[in-house]
C-alpha positions in Angstrom: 0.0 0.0 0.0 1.1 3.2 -0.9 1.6 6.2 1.8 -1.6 7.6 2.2 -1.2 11.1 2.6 -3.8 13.8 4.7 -4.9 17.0 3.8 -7.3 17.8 6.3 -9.3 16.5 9.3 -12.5 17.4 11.1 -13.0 15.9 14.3 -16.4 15.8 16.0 -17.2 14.6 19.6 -17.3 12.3 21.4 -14.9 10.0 18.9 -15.4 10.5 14.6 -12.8 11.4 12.6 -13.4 13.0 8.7 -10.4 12.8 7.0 -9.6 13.8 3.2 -7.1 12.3 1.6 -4.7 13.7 -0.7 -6.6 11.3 -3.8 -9.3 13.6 -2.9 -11.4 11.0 -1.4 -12.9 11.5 2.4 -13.3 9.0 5.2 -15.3 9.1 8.3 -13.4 6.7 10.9 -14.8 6.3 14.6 -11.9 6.3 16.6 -13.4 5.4 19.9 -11.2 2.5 21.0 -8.5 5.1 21.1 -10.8 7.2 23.8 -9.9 4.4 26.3 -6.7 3.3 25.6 -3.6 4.7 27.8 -2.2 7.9 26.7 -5.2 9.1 25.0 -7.5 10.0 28.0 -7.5 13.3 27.0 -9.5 12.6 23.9 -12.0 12.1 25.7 -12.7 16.0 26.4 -14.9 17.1 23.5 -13.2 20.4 23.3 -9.7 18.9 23.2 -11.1 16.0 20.5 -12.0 18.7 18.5 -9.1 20.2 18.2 -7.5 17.7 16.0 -5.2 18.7 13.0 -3.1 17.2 10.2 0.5 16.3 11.3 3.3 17.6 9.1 3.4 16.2 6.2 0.2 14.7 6.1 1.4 11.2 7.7 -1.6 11.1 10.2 -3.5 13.4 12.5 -2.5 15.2 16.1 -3.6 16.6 19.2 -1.9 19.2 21.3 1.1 19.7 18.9 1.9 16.3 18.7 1.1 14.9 22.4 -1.4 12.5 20.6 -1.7 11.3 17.6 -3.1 8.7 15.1 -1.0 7.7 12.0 -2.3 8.0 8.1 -2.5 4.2 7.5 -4.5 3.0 10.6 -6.7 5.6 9.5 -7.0 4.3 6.4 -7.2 0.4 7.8 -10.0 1.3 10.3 -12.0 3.2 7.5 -11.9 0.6 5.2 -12.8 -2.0 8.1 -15.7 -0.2 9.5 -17.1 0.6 6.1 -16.8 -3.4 5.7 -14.2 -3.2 3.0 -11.7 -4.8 4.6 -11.1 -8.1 7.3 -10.7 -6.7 11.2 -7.2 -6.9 11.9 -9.0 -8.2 15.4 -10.9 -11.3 13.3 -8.4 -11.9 11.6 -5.7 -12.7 14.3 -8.9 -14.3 16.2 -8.4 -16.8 13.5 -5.0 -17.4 13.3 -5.0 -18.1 17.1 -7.7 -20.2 16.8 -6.7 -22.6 14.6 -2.6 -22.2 16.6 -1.1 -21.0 13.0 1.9 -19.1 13.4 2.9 -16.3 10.6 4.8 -18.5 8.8 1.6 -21.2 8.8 -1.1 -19.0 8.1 0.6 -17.8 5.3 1.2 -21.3 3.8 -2.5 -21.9 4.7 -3.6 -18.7 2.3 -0.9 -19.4 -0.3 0.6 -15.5 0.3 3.9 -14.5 1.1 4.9 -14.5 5.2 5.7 -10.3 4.7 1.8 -10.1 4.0 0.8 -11.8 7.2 2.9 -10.0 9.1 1.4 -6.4 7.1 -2.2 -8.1 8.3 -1.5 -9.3 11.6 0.2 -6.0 12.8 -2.7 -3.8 11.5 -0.4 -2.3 9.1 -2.2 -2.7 6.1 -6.4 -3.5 5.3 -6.7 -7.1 4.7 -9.2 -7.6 1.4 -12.7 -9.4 1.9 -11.7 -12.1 -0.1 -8.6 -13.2 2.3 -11.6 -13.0 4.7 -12.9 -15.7 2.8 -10.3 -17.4 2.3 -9.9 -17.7 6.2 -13.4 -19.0 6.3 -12.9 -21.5 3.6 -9.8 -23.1 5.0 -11.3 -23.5 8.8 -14.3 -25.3 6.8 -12.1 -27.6 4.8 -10.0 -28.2 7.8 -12.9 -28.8 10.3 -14.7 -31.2 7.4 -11.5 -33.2 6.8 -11.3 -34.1 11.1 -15.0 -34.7 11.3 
């Protein structure tokens, strides 16, 4: 995945991000599991969430000139997750720990390269519907073939 660059952000209380991309395209991302996560207390002041603003360079967005701060691709991840474009980095390492598949496995068991598991398992990059599917597909075969 490329860099995804910002241009601007709008924040609106209690925890939704807009955010416009340099493509020109705009997401809305709810960023509430970052309201109770240590460090970013203060985001839950309305006034304070508000406040947000593009980093430098467009690489994410910050609070209080840089005490907080979410980065450009989790942005982008988390948008494409909640608008159910893309596999929940969450479910998707449910999975893997489920069924006791280390990076190296799980990427034998999707026929991709160990590099992308690690992209997916680290939240670093969206994971597509169709390795959803995939995941899905396997744990099927796999639970058929002890039964």
């Amino acid at each position: 995945m490329a860099q995804q660059m910002i241009t601007s952000v709008t924040a609106e209380a209690p925890s939704q991000v807009t955010v416009s991309w340099r493509s020109g395209k705009h997401t809305t991302v709810d960023v509430a599991e970052y309201l109770d996560s240590p460090g970013y207390e203060k985001l839950r002041d309305p006034e304070f969430f508000e406040s947000a603003q593009v980093e430098e360079w467009g690489h994410g967005i910050e609070w209080g000139d840089g005490e907080l701060g979410i980065d450009a691709d989790t942005l982008y991840r988390l948008g494409k997750e909640q608008a159910g474009l893309a596999y929940p980095v969450t479910d998707f390492n449910a999975w893997m720990e489920r069924n006791g598949l280390s990076l190296g496995a799980a990427a034998k068991a999707l026929g991709i390269t160990r590099r992308t598991i690690v992209y997916y398992h680290g939240g670093h990059k969206p994971i597509p519907i169709y390795i959803r599917l995939a995941c899905i597909g396997w744990e099927t075969l796999r639970l058929q073939s002890a039964a």
